[in-house]
C-alpha positions in Angstrom: -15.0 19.4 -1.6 -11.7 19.0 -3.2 -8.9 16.9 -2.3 -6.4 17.8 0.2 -3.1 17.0 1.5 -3.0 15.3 5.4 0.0 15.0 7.1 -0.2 12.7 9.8 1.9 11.8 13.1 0.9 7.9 13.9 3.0 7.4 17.7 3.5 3.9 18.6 3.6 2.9 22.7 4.1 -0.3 24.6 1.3 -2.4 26.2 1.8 -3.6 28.9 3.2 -6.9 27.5 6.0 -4.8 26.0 4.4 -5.1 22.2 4.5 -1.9 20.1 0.8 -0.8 19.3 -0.7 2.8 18.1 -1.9 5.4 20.3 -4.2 8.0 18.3 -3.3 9.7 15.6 -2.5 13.3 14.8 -3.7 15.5 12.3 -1.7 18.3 11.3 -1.3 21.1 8.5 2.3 20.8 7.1 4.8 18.3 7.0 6.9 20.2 9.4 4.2 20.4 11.9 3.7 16.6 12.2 7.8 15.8 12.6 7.7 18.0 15.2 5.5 16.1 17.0 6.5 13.0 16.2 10.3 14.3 17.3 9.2 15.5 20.6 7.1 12.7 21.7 9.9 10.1 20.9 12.3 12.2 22.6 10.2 13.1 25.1 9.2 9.5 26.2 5.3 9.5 25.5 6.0 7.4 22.8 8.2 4.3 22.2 8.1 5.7 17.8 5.9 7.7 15.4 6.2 7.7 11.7 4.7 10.6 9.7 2.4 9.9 6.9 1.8 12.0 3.7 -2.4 11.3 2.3 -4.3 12.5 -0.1 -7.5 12.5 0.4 -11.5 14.2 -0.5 -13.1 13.3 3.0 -16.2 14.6 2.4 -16.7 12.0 -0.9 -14.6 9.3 1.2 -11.9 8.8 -1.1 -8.5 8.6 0.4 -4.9 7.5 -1.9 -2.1 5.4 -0.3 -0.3 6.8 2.5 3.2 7.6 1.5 5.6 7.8 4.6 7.8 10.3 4.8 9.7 10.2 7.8 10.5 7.4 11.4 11.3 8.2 14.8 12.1 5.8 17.7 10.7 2.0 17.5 8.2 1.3 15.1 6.3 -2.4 14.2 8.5 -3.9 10.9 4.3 -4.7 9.4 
């Protein structure tokens, strides 16, 4: 298979010790797709932040680039 473009929305919620940790990721087809969800979970208070992740990636060999980040909503971790 070849390699394709993932766009990804990574939320981020509290524990319950008030540390930021991920909740599951999001797969989605375009860019826009993914800051919209990333948007409307921040602003809708199921999530504390999200980033959205550019990847490219051949999942069926394995092989998957860097992530590049493309966008940040809310409270994210500084690692």
């Amino acid at each position: 298979m070849a390699a394709e473009t993932l766009f990804v929305c990574q939320p981020f919620i509290r524990d319950k010790r008030g540390r930021l940790r991920r909740d599951a990721a999001r797969l989605h087809k375009t860019e826009t797709a993914a800051r919209t969800q990333a948007m409307r979970a921040v602003e809708g208070g199921s999530a504390a932040g999200a980033v959205v992740l550019r990847q490219t990636a051949d999942i069926e060999a394995g092989d998957y680039d860097e992530p590049e980040m493309l966008a940040t909503f809310g409270e994210i971790p500084e690692d």
